[in-house]
DOSE-518464 format. One line per field, with one value per residue (C-alpha): residue number from 0; residue in three letters; x, y, z. Coordinates in pm, whole numbers. Layout:
# residues N
seq [NUM	...] .
type [Ala	...] .
xx [X	...] .
yy [Y	...] .
zz [Z	...] .
***
This chain:
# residues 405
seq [0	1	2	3	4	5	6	7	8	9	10	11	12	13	14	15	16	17	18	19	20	21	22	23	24	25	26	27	28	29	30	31	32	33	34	35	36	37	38	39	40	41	42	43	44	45	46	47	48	49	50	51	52	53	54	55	56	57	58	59	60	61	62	63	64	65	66	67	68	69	70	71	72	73	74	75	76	77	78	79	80	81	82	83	84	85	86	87	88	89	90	91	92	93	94	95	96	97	98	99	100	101	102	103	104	105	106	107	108	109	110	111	112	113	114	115	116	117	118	119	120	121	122	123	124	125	126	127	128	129	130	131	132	133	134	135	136	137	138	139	140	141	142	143	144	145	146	147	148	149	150	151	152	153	154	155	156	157	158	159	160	161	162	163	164	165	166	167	168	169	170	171	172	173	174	175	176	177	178	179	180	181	182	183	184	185	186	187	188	189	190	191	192	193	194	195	196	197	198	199	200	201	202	203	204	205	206	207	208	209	210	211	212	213	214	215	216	217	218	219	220	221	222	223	224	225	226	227	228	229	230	231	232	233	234	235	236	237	238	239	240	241	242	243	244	245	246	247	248	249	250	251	252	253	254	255	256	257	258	259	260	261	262	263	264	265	266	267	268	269	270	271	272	273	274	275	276	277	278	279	280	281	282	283	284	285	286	287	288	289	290	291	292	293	294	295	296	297	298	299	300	301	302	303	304	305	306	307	308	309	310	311	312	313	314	315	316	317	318	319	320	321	322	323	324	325	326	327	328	329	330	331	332	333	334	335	336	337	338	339	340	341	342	343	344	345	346	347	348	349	350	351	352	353	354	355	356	357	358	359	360	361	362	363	364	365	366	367	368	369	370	371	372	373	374	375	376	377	378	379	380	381	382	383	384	385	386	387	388	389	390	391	392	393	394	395	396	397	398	399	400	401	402	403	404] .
type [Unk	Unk	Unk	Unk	Unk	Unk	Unk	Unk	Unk	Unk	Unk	Unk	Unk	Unk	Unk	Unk	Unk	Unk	Unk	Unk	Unk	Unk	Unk	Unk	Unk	Unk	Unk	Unk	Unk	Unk	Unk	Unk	Unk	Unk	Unk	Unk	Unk	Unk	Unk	Unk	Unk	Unk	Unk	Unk	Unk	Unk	Unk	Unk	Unk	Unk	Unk	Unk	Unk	Unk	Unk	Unk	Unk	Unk	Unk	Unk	Unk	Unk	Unk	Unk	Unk	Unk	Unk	Unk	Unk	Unk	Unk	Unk	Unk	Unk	Unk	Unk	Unk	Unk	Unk	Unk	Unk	Unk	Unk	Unk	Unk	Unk	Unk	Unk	Unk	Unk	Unk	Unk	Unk	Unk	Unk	Unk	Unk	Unk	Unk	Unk	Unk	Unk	Unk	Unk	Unk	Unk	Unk	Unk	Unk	Unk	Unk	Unk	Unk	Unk	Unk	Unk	Unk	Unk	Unk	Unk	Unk	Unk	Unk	Unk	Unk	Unk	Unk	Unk	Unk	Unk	Unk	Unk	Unk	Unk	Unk	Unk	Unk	Unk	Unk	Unk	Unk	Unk	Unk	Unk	Unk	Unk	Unk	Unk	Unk	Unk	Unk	Unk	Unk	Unk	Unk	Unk	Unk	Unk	Unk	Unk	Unk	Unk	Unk	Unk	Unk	Unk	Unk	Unk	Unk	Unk	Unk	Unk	Unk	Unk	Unk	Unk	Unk	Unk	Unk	Unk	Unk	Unk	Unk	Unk	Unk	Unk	Unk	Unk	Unk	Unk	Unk	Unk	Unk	Unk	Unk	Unk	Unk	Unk	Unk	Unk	Unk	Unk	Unk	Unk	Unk	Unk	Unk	Unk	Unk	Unk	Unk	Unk	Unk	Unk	Unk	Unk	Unk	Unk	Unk	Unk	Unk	Unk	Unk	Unk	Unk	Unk	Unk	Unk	Unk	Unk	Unk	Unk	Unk	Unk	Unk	Unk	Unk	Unk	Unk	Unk	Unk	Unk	Unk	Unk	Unk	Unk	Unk	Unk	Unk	Unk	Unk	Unk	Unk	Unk	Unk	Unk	Unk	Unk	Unk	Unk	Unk	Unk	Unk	Unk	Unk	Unk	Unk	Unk	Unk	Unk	Unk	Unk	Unk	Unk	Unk	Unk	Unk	Unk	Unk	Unk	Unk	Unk	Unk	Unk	Unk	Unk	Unk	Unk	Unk	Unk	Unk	Unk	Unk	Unk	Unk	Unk	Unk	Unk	Unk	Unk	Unk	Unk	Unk	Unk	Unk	Unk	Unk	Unk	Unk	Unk	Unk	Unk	Unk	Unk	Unk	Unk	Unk	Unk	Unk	Unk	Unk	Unk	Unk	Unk	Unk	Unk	Unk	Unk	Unk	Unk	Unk	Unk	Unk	Unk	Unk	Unk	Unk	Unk	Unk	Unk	Unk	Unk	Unk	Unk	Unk	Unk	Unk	Unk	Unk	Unk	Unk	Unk	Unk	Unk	Unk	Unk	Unk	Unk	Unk	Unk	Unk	Unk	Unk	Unk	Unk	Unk	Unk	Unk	Unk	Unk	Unk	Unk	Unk	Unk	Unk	Unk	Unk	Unk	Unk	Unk	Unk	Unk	Unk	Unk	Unk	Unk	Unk	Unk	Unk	Unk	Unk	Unk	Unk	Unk	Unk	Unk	Unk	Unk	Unk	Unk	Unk	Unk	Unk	Unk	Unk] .
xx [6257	5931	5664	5346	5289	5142	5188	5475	5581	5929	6043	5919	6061	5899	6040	5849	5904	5572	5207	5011	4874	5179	5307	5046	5045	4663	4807	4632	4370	4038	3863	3992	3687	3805	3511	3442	3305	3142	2746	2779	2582	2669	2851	3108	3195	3549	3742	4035	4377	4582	4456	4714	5065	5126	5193	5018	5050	4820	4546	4621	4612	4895	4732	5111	5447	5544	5517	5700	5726	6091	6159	6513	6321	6048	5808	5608	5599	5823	5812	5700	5546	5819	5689	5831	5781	6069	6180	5947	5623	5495	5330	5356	5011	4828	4467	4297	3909	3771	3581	3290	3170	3369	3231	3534	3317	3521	3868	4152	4432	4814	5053	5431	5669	6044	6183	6524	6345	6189	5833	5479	5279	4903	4619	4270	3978	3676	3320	3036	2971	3321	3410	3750	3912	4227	4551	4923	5156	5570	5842	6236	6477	6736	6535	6424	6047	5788	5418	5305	4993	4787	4633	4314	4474	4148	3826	3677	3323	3126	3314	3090	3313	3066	3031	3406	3451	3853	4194	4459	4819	5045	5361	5432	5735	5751	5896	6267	6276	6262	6088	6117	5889	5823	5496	5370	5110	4841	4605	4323	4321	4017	3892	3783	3423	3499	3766	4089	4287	4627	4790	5177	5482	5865	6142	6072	6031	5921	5661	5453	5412	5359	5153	4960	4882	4613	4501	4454	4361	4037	3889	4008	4233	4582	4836	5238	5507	5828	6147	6505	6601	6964	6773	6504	6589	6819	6722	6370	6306	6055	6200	6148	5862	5677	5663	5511	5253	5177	5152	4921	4715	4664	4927	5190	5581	5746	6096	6272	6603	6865	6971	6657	6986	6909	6975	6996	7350	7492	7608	7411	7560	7513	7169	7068	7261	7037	6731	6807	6902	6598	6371	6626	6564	6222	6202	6414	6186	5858	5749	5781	5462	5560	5899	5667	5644	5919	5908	6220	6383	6378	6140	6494	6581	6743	6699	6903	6686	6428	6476	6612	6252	6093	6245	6240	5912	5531	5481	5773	5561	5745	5591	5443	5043	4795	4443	4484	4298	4461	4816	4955	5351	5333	5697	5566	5309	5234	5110	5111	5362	5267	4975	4818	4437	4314	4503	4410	4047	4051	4234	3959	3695	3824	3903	3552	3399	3626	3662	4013	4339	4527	4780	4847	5236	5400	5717	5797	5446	5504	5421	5175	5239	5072	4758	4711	4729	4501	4203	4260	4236	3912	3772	3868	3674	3360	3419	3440	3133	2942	3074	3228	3567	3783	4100	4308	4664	4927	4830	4430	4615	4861	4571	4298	4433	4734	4627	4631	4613] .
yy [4252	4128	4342	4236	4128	3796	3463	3299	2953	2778	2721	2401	2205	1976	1856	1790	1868	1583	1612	1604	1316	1119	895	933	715	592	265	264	3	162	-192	-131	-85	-61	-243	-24	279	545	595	964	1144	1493	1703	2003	2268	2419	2710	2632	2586	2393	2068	1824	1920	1536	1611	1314	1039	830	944	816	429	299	88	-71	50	225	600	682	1080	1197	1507	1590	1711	1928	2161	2313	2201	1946	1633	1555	1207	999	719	418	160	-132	-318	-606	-327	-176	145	319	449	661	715	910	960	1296	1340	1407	1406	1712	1919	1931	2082	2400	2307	2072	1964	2066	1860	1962	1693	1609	1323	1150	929	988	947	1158	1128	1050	1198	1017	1197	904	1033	836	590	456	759	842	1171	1072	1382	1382	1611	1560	1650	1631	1373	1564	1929	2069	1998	2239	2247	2086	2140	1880	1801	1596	1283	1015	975	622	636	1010	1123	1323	1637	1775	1427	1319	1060	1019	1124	887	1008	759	721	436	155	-76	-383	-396	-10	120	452	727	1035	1325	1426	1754	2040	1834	2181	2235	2529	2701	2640	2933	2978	2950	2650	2886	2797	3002	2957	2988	2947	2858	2982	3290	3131	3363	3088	3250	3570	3363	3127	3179	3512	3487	3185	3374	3694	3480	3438	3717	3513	3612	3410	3495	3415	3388	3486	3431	3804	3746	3632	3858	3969	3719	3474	3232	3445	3743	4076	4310	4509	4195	4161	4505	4404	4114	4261	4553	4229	4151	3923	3862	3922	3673	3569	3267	3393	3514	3217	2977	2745	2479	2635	2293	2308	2612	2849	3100	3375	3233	3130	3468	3662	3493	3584	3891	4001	3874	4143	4401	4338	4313	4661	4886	4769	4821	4489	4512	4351	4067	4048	3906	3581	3330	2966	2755	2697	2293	2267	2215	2369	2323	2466	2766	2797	2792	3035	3302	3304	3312	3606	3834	3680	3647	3280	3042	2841	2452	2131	1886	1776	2048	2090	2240	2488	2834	2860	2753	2769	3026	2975	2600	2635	2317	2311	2067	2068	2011	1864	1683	1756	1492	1513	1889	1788	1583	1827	2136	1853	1852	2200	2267	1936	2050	2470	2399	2623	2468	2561	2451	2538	2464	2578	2558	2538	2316	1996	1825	2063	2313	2173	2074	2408	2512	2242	2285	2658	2622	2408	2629	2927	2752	2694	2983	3141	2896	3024	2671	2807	3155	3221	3451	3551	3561	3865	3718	3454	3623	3878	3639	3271	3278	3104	3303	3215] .
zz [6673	6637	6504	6649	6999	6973	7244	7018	7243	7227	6918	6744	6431	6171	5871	5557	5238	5075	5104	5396	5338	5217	5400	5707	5994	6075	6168	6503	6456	6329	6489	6865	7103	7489	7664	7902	7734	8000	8050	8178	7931	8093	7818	7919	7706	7865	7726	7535	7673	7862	8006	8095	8214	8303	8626	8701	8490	8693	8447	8135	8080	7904	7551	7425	7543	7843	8009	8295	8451	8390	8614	8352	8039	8053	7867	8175	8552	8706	8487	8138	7997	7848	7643	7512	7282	7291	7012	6984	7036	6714	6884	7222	7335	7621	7700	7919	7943	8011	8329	8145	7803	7627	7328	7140	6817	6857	6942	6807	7006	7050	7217	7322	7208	7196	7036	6962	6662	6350	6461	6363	6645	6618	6814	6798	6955	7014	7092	7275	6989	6894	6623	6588	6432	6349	6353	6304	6362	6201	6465	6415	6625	6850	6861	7237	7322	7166	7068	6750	6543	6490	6175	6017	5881	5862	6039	6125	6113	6140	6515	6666	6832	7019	7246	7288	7534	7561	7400	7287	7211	7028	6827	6567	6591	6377	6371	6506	6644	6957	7020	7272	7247	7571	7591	7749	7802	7592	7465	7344	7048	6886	6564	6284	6227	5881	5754	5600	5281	5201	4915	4853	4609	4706	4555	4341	4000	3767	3675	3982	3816	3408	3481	3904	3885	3575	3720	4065	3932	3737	4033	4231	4541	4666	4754	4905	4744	4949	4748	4807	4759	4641	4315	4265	3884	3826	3524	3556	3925	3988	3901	4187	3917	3909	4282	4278	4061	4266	4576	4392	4327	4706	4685	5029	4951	5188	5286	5154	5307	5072	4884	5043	5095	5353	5684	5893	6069	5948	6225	6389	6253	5907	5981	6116	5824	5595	5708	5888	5544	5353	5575	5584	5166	5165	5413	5210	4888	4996	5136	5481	5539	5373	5613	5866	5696	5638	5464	5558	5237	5127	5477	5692	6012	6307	6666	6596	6254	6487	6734	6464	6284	6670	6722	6338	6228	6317	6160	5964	5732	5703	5511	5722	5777	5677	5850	6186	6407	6579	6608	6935	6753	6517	6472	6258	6076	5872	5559	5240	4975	4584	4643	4363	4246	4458	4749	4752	4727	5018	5188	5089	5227	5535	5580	5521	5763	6023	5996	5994	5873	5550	5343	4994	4886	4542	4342	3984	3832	3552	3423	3627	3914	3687	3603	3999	4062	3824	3907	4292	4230	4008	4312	4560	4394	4389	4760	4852	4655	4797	5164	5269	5298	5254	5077	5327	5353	5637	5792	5861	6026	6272	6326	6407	6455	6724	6987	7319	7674] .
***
């Protein structure tokens, strides 16, 4: 059973597996102006939380495609959003203008989605002036609807989040596909006071314990490693001594199931022996902390993948776009995977603009993957000693940045 009692919602899915800022969709044109931007100068600051169930869609102006309510698949309420785009309409997109002016400088947003396409949908918050933050979140055709993360992808111009005007919420075509996406219980999350940077490895590779720990131990950050615990002493992975010595170093012991064999479409029982395994390993050796934390092995999962780390783990740690505030599915938590030295360092920019929560993940540190590490590492320490941003493990993060209602 679960160990702590924090708000876990439904589980979610994402599939990554490349950078966070591979591939990203900021094809929502950074030119568009609407014509009839608001005068109201009046600002409101409201908590965080839920703030449209679209139980009426009559607020949100559709931009391209089509939304219609659909009473048969929903996240809360009645009826979710379901929007559209046909196959001669690049994009489907909604808008809807806050009442007032919202100070957003706090809070990021977290949408609940379900999808039968391969789509990562795009939020843009635009402030009085025409700013746009740009975020993306990755979700998985054919999985039930859950809340996705939302991440820093772009900005176009300097948005100003404390004088946010309207939301848009839109999911990218192309030419010759159709697209259907459900759209519900659009939140608003908090934000650290502090922007957060975690640091992990895949796999077990001895590698982790050769080459990442002097390089971590230099400058005095910790990281988790998540093992598959079938092959902890087996040849090129972690002995079980050198996870003690790692986790004497302030380092996180995580799971990786037993094999970290792709768990996508094996049965439940399979799916659940695997990890259900991996803690019952990591308990009986001494890292039961570390049993709290799960990566999905080669960032795959299904729904029943899903609801088995729900239930036997505080967050499940998958690839997809890194840079996002508190938790609302602790169940998928995004972060970037390999990054290279300059994608990292746009990434640590960010985190730092926008007090944002980012994880950096790699595996076999070799080759160029090595010397990534290394500079991202060396920029990362200077980071923090200057107090833009903190290194911080799991545990900070299921103790202090779940979103609650």
């Amino acid at each position: 059973m679960k160990r702590r009692a924090y708000l876990v919602t439904a589980a979610a899915a994402t599939l990554g597996g490349c950078s966070a800022l591979s591939g990203s969709d900021t094809s929502d044109d950074p030119n568009e102006t609407d014509g009839n931007e608001s005068d109201d100068s009046d600002t409101i600051d409201e908590e965080p939380g839920s703030f449209d169930q679209f139980d009426d869609l009559s607020m949100w102006e559709v931009m391209d495609g089509s939304l219609e309510l659909d009473e048969d698949r929903t996240y809360v309420g009645e009826q979710s959003g379901r929007m559209e785009a046909g196959m001669r309409e690049d994009r489907v997109m909604i808008k809807r203008r806050f009442d007032s002016v919202r100070d957003l400088s706090d809070e990021f947003p977290a949408v609940a989605f379900m999808t039968e396409d391969d789509v990562d949908p795009v939020v843009q918050l635009t402030d009085t002036d025409g700013n746009r933050l740009l975020l993306q979140s990755t979700t998985v055709p054919g999985l039930p609807f859950a809340h996705h993360d939302f991440s820093v992808i772009d900005t176009d111009g300097d948005p100003d989040l404390s004088a946010i005007e309207h939301v848009k919420i839109s999911a990218w075509a192309g030419e010759g596909r159709s697209v259907t996406v459900w759209v519900d219980d659009l939140h608003f999350v908090s934000r650290p006071e502090t922007g957060k940077v975690l640091l992990q490895f895949d796999g077990g590779a001895e590698s982790v314990y050769t080459r990442a720990r002097s390089t971590l131990s230099e400058h005095d950050l910790p990281a988790t490693v998540f093992v598959p615990t079938d092959y902890v002493g087996g040849s090129g992975y972690l002995s079980r001594s050198q996870l003690e010595t790692l986790q004497g170093d302030g380092w996180t012991i995580g799971s990786q199931g037993m094999s970290a064999s792709d768990l996508a479409g094996e049965s439940e029982s399979s799916q659940r022996d695997q990890i259900q395994g991996a803690i019952e390993w990591l308990e009986d050796n001494g890292f039961e902390d570390g049993a709290n934390y799960f990566a999905y092995p080669l960032n795959r999962y299904d729904g029943t993948t899903m609801a088995a780390v729900e239930e036997h783990h505080d967050i499940g740690f998958v690839g997809g776009y890194a840079g996002h505030g508190n938790l609302s599915n602790p169940a998928l938590a995004p972060r970037a995977v390999s990054p290279s030295a300059d994608e990292a360092t746009q990434l640590l920019d960010r985190t730092a603009r926008f007090r944002t929560i980012t994880t950096l993940t790699y595996g076999d540190l070799t080759g160029e993957s090595r010397s990534a590490f290394e500079e991202t590492v060396a920029a990362l320490a200077d980071r923090e000693s200057a107090g833009d941003l903190e290194v911080v493990t799991p545990d900070d993060i299921a103790s202090n940045h779940i979103h609650e209602e």
